[in-house]
N, C-alpha and C positions, 0 to 999 in steps of 0.2 A: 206711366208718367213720362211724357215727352222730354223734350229736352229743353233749356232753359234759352231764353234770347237775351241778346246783350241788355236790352234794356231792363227786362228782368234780374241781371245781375248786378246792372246799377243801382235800381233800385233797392235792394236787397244790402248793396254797401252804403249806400247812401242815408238807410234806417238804421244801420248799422253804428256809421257817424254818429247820427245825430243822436242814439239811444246812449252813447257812453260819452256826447258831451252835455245833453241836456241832465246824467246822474252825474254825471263831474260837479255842474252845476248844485245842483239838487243836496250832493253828498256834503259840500263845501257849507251851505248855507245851516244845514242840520248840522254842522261841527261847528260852525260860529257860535249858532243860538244855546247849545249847549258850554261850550267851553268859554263863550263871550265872558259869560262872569266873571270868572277865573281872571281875567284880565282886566277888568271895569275895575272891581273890586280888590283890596287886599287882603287877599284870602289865604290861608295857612299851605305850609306846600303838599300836608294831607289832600286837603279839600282840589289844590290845584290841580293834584294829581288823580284824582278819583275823576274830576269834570273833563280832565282829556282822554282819561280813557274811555269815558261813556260817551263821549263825543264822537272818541272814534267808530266804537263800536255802531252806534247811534247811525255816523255817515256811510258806513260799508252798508250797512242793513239798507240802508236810503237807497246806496246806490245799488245793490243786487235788485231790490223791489225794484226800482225803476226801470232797470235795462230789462229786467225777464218780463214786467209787466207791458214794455213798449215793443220788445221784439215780436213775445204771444200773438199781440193783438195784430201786427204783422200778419202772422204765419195765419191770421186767420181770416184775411181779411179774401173775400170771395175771388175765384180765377176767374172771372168772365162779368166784370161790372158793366157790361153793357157799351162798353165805347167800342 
């Protein structure tokens, strides 16, 4: 395995970026739609409390799935596409 060229290391931070802000994203939107309730409605502080935890949970899971599945597809993407 040769050694890497700047452009190659940009690229590599630059997917990097974008994989832990597009699951920011991602994580944020999956902890709304679960815990939204909780806030629209007056719900008991049981119930409040159950929808923020599965919310959280819910947006971590979002955001690992997202970054490992955007980084993979990275690492796998062909060395030699022809340009």
């Amino acid at each position: 395995m040769g050694r890497r060229t700047q452009a190659d290391r940009e690229a590599i931070t630059i997917e990097i970026g974008y994989a832990f802000a597009s699951a920011s994203c991602a994580a944020a939107l999956a902890f709304g739609a679960v815990y939204g309730p909780a806030q629209a409605f007056s719900l008991s502080r049981a119930a409040d409390h159950v929808l923020a935890v599965a919310g959280g949970v819910g947006a971590a899971a979002v955001f690992v799935l997202r970054v490992t599945h955007l980084l993979w597809r990275f690492a796998r993407r062909p060395e030699n596409d022809g340009r």
